[in-house]
TIRO-940764 format. One record per residue: z, y, x of N, C-alpha, C, O, CB in turn. Coordinates in steps of 0.2 Angstrom, whole numbers, plus 2048, in hexadecimal, padded with zeros to 3 digits. Atoms other than C-alpha are relative to their C-alpha. Glycine has a CB too. Example, Ala and Ser with C-alpha at 12.3 -4.5 7.8 and 13.67 -1.06 7.14 Angstrom:
BEGIN
8007FA8048277EA83E8008068048038058098068007FB7FF7FA7FC8247FB8448038057FC80480B7FF7F9802802
***
This chain:
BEGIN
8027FA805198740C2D7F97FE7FD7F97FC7F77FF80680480680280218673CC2B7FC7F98057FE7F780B7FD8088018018087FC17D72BC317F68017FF7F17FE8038067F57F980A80080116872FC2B80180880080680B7FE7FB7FB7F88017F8802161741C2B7FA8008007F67FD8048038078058067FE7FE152747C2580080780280380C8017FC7FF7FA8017F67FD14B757C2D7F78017FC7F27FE7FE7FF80280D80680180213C75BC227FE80880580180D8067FF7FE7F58037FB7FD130767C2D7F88027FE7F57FE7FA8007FD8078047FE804121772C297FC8058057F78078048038027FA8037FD7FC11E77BC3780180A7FF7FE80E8027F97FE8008007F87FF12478CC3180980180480D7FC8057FE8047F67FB8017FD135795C3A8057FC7FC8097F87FF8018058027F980580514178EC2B8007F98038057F78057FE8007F77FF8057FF13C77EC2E8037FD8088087FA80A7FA7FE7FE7FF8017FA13C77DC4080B80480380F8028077F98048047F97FE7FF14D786C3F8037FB7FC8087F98008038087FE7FF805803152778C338017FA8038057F68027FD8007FB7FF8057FA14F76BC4080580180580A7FD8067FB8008047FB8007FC158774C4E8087FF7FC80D7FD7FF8008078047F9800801166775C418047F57FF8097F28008018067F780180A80316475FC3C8017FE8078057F98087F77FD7FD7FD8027FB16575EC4E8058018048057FE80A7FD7FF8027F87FF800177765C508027FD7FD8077FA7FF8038057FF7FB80480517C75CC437FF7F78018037F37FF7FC8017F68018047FE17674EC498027FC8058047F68047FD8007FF7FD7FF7F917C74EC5C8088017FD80B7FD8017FD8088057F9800801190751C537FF7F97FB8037F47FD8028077FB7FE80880318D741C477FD7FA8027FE7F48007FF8007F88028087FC183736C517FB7FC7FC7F97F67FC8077FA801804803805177736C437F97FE8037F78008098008047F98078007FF164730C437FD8057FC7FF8077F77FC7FA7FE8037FD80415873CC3F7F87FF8017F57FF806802806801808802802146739C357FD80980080080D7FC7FE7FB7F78047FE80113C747C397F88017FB7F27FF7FB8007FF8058057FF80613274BC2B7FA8037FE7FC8077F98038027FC8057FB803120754C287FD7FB7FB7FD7F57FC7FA803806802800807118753C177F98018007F78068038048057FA8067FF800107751C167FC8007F97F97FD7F47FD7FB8068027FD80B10275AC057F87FF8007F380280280280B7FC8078038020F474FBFE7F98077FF7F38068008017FC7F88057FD8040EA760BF88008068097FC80A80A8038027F68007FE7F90EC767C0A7FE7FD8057FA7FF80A8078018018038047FA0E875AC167FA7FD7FE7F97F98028037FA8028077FF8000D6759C0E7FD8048037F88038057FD8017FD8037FA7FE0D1768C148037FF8077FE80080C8018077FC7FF7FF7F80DA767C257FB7FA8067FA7FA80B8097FE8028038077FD0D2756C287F78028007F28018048037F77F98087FE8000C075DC237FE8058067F980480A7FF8047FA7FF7FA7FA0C476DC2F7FF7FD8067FA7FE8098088038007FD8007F90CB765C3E7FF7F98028007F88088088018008018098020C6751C3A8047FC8048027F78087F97FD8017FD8037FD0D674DC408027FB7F88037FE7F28058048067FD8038040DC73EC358068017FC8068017F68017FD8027FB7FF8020EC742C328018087FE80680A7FB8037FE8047FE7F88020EA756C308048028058068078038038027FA7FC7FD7FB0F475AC3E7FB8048067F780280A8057F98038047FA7FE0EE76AC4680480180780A7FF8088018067FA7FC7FF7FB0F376EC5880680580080B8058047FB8038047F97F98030FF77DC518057FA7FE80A7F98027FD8087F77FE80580110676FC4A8057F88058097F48047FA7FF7FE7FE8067FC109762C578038038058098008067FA7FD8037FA7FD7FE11076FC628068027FE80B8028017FF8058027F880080011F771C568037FB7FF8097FB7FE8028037FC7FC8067FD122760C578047FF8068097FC8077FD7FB8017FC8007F5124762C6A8058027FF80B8018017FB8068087F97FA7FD12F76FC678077FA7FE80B7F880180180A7FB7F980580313C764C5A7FE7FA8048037F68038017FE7F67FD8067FD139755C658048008048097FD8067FB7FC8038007FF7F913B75EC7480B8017FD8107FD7FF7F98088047FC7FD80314A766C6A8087F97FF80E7F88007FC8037F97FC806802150755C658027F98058077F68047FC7FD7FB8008037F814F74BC7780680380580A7FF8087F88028047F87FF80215C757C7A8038027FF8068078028028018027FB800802166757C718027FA8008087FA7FC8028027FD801804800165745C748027FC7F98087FA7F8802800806800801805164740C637FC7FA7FE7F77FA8018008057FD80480680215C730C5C7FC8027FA7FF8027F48067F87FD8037FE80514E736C517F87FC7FF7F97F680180080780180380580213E72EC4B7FA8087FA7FC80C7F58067F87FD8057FA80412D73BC457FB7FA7FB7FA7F47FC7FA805807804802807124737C347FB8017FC7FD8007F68028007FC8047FE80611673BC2C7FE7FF7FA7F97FB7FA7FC7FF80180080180711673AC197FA8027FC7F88077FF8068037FD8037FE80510973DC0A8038027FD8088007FC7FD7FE7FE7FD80180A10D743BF880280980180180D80580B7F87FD7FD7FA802114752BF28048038038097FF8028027FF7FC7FF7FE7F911C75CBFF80A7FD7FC80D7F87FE7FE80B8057FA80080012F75CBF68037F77FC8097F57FC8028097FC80180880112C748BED8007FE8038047F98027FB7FE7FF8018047FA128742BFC8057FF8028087FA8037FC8038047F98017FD137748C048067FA7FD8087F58008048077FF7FA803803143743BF87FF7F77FF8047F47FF8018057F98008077FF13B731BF68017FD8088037F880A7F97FE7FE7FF8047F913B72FC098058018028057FE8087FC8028057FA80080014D732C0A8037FC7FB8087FA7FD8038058007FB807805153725BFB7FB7FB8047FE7F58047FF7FF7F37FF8067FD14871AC058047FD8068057F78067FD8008017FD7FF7FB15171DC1480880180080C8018047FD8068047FA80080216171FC0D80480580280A8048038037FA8017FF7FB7FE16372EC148078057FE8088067F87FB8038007FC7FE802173738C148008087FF80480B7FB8047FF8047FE7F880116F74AC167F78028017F38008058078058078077FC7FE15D754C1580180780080480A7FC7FB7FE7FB7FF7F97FC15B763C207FA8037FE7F57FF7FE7FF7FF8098067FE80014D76EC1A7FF80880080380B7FD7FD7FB7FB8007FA7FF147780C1E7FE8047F67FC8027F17F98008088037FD80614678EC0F7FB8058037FB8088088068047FB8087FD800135796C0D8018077FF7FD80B8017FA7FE7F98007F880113D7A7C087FC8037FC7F98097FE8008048058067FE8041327A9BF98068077FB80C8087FD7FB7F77FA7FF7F98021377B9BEE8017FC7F87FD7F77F77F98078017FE8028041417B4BDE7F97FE7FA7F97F97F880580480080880280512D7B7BD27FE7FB8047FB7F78007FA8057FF8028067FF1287A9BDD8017FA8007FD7F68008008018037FF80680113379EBDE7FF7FD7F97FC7F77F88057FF8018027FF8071337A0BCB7F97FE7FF7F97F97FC8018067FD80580580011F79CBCB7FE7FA8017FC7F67FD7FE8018007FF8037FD11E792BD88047FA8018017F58007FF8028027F980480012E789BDB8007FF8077FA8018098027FA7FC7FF8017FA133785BED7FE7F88007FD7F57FB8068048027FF8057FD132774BF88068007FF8077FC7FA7FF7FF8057F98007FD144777BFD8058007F78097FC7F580180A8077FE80080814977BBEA7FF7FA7FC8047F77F97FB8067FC80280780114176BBE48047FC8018087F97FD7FA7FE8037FC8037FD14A762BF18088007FB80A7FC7F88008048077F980080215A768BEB8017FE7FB8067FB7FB804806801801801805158765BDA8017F87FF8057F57FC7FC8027FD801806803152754BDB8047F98058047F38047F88007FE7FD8057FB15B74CBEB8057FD7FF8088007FB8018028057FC80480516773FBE78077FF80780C7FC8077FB7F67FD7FD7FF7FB16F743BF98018088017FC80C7FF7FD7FC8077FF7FA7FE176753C007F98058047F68028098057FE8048057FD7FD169760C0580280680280480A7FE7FC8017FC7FF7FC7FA16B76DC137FB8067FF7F68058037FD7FB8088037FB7FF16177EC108018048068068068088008037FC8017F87F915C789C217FD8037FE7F78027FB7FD7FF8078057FA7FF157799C207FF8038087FB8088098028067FB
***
C-alpha cells in the first residue's frame, strides 16, 4: 500500500491525531514514517530569542514528540523524526519529493471558511500543491 509516509506535526490535537492515524497506516503497510515538524523561519526567531534553544523547540513541544514516538515504538513501526525550515506547507511538500514519499498525513487547523479565504491553511496548501496523495485529519 504505502512504502514512505510523512506525518507532518505541529503540536496542535489535529496534528497529533494525524500521527496516531500515519501510524495505523503504517503498522498495516509496513511503511516508514518521517515524522515531520516545520520550523517557520518567521516563528523560530522569536522562540530562539525567548527560550535560546537553537532549534526553537519548546518543552510543550518535546513532550509531544514523546507522545508520537512513544505512540510509534508501539506500534512498532520504523519511523525517523525531522526538523525542517521554510515555509510550514513548502517545506512539507519539498521534503516528501525528496523522500519520494507516497502519502502525506497532516492534521486540519479547522479555520472558519473567512479564514481560510484570507489566510489559507497549511493542510490546504498541502493538498493543492503535493504531487503524492494527501491524508487530511480532523
Amino acid at each position: 500500500m504505502f512504502n514512505k509516509m510523512i506525518v507532518a506535526i505541529d503540536g496542535s490535537e489535529q496534528s497529533l491525531r494525524a500521527a496516531e492515524n500515519a501510524i495505523v497506516l503504517a503498522e498495516k503497510s509496513d511503511a516508514h514514517v518521517y515524522v515531520v515538524y516545520v520550523i517557520d523561519r518567521s516563528i523560530s526567531k522569536t522562540e530562539v530569542m525567548q527560550t535560546w534553544d537553537f532549534l526553537g523547540i519548546t518543552e510543550k513541544k518535546r513532550k509531544m514528540f514523546k507522545r508520537v514516538e512513544k505512540a510509534a515504538e508501539n506500534g512498532r513501526i520504523s519511523y525517523e523524526v525531522k526538523f525542517i525550515r521554510g515555509e510550514p506547507a513548502v517545506a512539507i511538500i519539498n521534503f516528501a519529493e525528496e523522500m519520494d514519499a507516497d502519502l502525506i498525513v497532516i492534521g486540519s487547523r479547522g479555520l472558519s471558511q473567512f479564514q481560510q479565504l484570507v489566510l489559507g491553511s497549511v493542510s490546504h496548501k498541502v493538498v493543492k500543491k503535493a504531487t503524492c496523495p494527501v491524508l487530511i485529519v480532523k
